[in-house]
N, C-alpha and C positions, 0 to 999 in steps of 0.2 A: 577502805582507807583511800581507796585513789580518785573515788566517784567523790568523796567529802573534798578530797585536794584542788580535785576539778570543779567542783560547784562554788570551794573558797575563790580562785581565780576567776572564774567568769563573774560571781560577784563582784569581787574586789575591782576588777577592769570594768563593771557597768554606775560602780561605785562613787568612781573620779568625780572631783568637782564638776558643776554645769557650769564651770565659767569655759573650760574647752570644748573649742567648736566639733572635733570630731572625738569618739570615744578613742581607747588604746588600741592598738594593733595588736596580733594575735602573738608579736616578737615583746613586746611589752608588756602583755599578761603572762608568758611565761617568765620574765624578771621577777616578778613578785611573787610565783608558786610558792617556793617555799616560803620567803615570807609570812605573806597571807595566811598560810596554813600555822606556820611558829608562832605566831604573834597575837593572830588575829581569829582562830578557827572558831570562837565560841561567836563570833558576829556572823557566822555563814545565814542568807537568808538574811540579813539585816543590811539593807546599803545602807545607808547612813551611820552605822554604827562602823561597820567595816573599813568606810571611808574615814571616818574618824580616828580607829584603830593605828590603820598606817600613817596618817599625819602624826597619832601621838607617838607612836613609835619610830618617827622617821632615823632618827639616832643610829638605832639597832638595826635598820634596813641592811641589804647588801646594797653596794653601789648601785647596780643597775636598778633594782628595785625603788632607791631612793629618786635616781636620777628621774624615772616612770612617776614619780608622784609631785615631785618639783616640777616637772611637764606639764602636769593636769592641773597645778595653783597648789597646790598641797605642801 
């Protein structure tokens, strides 16, 4: 379970739109862990769907997590 949580993160942070010049920081991918995992785990392995995921779910984000995807253009 912790390797899926971990491989939803590092997705979901390489995921972010290409409109930001630099990817998330490793304090930012941990905002959206859980997230990513509640919302989004069946897009693990899919950037674009995951990225997607979080924009459509930005409502249900935790703050920080949302704050992280409002960052990236999301």
């Amino acid at each position: 379970m912790k390797t899926s949580v971990i491989a939803a993160l590092l997705l979901a942070a390489t995921t972010l739109p290409a409109a930001a010049q630099s990817g998330p920081t490793l304090q930012e991918q941990m905002a959206c862990r859980g997230d990513a995992s509640k919302f989004c785990a069946d897009h693990v392995g899919k950037p674009p769907q995951m990225n997607a995921c979080l924009r459509e779910n930005k409502s249900k984000l935790s703050d920080a997590c949302r704050k992280v995807v409002e960052s990236h253009g999301g």
